[in-house]
Steps between C-alpha positions, in 0.01 A plus 500: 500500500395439152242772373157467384407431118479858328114487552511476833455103752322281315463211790376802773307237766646152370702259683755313411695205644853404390694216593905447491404902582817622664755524261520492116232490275257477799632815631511685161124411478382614816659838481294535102198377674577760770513765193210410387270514832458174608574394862732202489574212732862346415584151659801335506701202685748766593306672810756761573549570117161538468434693797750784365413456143098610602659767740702651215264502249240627768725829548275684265121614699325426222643120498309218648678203562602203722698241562441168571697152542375250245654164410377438149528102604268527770165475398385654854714751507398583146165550619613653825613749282190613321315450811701772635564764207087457458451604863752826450456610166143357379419167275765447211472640141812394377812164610813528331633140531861643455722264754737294335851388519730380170803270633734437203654159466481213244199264556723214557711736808161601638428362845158355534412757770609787344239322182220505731547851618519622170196343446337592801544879551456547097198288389348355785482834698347681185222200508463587882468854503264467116267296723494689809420840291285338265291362825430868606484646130237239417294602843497850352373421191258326596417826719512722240460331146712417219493838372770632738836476547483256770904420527772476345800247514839526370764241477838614469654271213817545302586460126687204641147337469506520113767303437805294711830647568825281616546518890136674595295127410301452806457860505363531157225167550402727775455867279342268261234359698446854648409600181279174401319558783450861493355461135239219670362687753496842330239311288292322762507848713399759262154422482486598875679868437823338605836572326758282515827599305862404489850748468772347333799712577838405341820572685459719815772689646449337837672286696291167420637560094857648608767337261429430249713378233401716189680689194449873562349622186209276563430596892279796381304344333437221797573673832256767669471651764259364800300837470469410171269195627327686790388738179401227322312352736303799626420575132335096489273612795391831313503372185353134547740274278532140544858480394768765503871444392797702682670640292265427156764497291667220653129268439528613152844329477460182686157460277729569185787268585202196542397505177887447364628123436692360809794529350480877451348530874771374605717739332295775653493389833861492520586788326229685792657321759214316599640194533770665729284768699438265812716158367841694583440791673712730723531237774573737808193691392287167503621337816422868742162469346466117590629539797176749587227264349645207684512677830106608416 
């Protein structure tokens, strides 16, 4: 299990809810929660997944966590789900709005069902789960007064949602309204003692961004790890920021490359493999993963 920060939990008594929580990123984060003291409820539309993911994580005493089914899409199961981490573990600090799925395809190959999913699990599910947590964050502050931390969402976004890349397009509209509309309500919320931020990771090595189509000299400076983001995140909790890049350096770049004329963009973005990364990737590596999300 990941350790502690150096100066010992810094989370001892919160609780935290993660969805999309049994493998991946979602996992990652639980177990750096975990290190950090707070009791964790992971849900996920994999039951058995989830089920073992809680049970291996929960190997440790000191760990407190569960597992719970949760289908993002479902708005009562969504709140069936807080309903029932609230009754085990106590009200919710902390939702990590982490499920997602990133089918790889042209726009004009895309099936309209495999569109709406997209759409579904990564935007409209983050809008479910934003209002259900907001609903109880709000009844705390009123409780207890702006002056506390009364909750604190975050919405698991990507640096896909800062600018478009060939083959990802209905997943990018998505990352970018995650990010619109994490901006909005960290602004109407923090007058109540609410934080709202987003994570923008950049290439995970999990299975949703498995292979990709990219020169090598340029994957470290795009590709982490999904510790890496569990860190990240954990560290927006503590350290209350609205907006946190994963890795920075790889903001720092795409911000760069904007200000360039098209032309020389588009000398960039090939040259980075950008336009490749999800366009043409490995296509053996893409179809296992799209057989899983379709069978979701």
């Amino acid at each position: 299990m990941t350790s502690a920060p150096k100066d010992g939990p810094a989370l001892t008594g919160q609780v935290v809810a993660i969805t999309g929580g049994a493998r991946g990123i979602g996992k990652a984060t639980a177990e750096a929660f975990l290190g950090a003291g707070a009791a964790v409820a992971i849900g996920d539309i994999d039951v058995e997944l989830v089920a073992k993911t809680a049970a291996e994580l929960g190997a440790d005493p000191d760990a407190k966590i569960i597992g719970l089914p949760l289908n993002v899409t479902d708005r009562a199961s969504f709140a069936a789900f807080l309903d029932a981490l609230e009754k085990e573990l106590g009200p919710l600090d902390v939702l990590v709005n982490n499920a997602g799925i990133m089918p790889t395809g042209l726009f004009a190959d895309e099936d309209e069902a495999m569109t709406d999913r997209i759409v579904d699990i990564n935007l409209r599910a983050v809008i479910t789960g934003s209002r259900l947590a907001t609903k109880r964050f709000l009844a705390r502050a009123k409780a207890a007064g702006a002056d506390q931390r009364n909750g604190h969402l975050i919405n698991i976004a990507s640096l896909a949602g800062t600018q478009g890349f060939p083959g990802l397009a209905t997943y990018c509209a998505t990352k970018h309204a995650v990010i619109g509309f994490t901006s909005a309500l960290h602004l109407e919320l923090k007058e109540h003692g609410i934080r709202v931020s987003a994570v923008l990771p950049g290439i995970v090595r999990t299975e949703l961004s498995a292979g990709a189509n990219m020169p090598s000299w340029i994957e470290p400076m795009t590709t982490v790890d999904p510790e890496d983001v569990a860190q990240a995140i954990v560290r927006t909790v503590v350290q209350d920021k609205p907006l946190v890049t994963v890795p920075r350096r790889l903001s720092a770049i795409i911000k760069s490359a904007q200000f360039l004329p098209y032309r020389a963009q588009l000398f960039v973005a090939r040259k980075t493999g950008a336009t490749t990364a999800y366009a043409q990737p490995d296509p053996e590596i893409r179809e296992k993963y799209h057989r899983r999300v379709r069978d979701l």
